[in-house]
C-alpha positions in Angstrom: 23.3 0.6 0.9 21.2 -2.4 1.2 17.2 -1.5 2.2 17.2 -2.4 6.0 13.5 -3.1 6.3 11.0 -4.6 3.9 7.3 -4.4 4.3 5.1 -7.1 5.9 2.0 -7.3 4.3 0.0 -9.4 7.1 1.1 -6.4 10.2 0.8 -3.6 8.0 4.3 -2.0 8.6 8.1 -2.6 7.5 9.8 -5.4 9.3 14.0 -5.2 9.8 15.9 -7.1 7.2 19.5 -7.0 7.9 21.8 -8.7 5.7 24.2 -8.7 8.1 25.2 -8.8 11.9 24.6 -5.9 13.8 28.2 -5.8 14.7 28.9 -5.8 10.8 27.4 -2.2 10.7 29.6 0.8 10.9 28.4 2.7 13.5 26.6 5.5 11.4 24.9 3.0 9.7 23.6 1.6 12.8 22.5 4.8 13.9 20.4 5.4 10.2 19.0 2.1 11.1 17.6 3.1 14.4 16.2 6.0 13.5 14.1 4.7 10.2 13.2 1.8 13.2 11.9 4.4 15.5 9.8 6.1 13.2 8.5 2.6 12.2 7.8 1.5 16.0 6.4 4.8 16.6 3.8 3.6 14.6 2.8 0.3 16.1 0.7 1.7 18.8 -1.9 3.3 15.7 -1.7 0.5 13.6 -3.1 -1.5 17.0 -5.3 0.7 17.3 -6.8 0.3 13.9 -6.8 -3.3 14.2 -8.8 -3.7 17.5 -11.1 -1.3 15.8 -11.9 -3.9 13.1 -12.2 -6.6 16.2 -14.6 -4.6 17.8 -16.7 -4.2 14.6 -16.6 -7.8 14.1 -17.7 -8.6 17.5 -20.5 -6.6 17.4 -21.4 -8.2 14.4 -20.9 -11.7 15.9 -23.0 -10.6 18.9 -25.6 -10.6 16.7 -24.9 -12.9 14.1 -27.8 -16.2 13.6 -26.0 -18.0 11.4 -23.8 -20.5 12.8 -21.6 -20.8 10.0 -21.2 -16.4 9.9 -20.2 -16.7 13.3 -17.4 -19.1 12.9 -16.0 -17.1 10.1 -15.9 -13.7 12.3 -14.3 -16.2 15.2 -11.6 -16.9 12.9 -11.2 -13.2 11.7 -11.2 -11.9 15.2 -8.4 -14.7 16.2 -6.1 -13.5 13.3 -6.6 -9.9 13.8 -5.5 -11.0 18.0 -2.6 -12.2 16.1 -0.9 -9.6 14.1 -1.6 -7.8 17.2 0.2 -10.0 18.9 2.5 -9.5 16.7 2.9 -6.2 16.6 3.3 -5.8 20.7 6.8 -8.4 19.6 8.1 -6.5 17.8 7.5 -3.1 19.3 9.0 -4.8 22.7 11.9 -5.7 20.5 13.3 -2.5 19.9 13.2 -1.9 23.6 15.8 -4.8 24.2 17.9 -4.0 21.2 18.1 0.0 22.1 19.2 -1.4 25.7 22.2 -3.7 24.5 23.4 -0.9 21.5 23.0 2.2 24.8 24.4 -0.3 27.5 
């Protein structure tokens, strides 16, 4: 059995990674899936968390932050933390749509 998911550095969990169609999955098999997924997602909220702690640390430090090049650099930071989170909400919504169509 192929591994399903396969870790994304950058959001700080395990990402799906199907080698094939969904359809192409014996039913079991879809069902391991999901449930590995739904510990993963389960996750999401707390790794959201974490980041928007780190945002809220570096806005603090931008609030007080001189130097004009410093403050750039915790801009840029704070945008690609927004990001992942961004990120993350995708892919927890996801799983809402795909639990819909398998249930459906």
């Amino acid at each position: 059995m192929h591994n399903n998911f396969v870790w994304d550095e950058k959001l700080g969990i395990s990402v799906p990674n199907l080698h094939k169609s969904w359809e192409a999955y014996e039913r079991a098999e879809q069902a391991a899936i999901l449930l590995q997924w739904e510990k993963i997602r389960g996750a999401i909220p707390d790794r959201i968390r974490e980041i928007e702690t780190q945002i809220n640390k570096l806005q603090d430090r931008l609030s007080i932050e001189e130097n004009f090049e410093l403050s750039c650099e915790f801009n840029q930071k704070i945008a690609s933390q927004a990001s992942i989170i961004n990120d993350l909400w995708l892919w927890y919504r996801l799983n809402q749509q795909v639990t819909s169509k398998i249930h459906g």
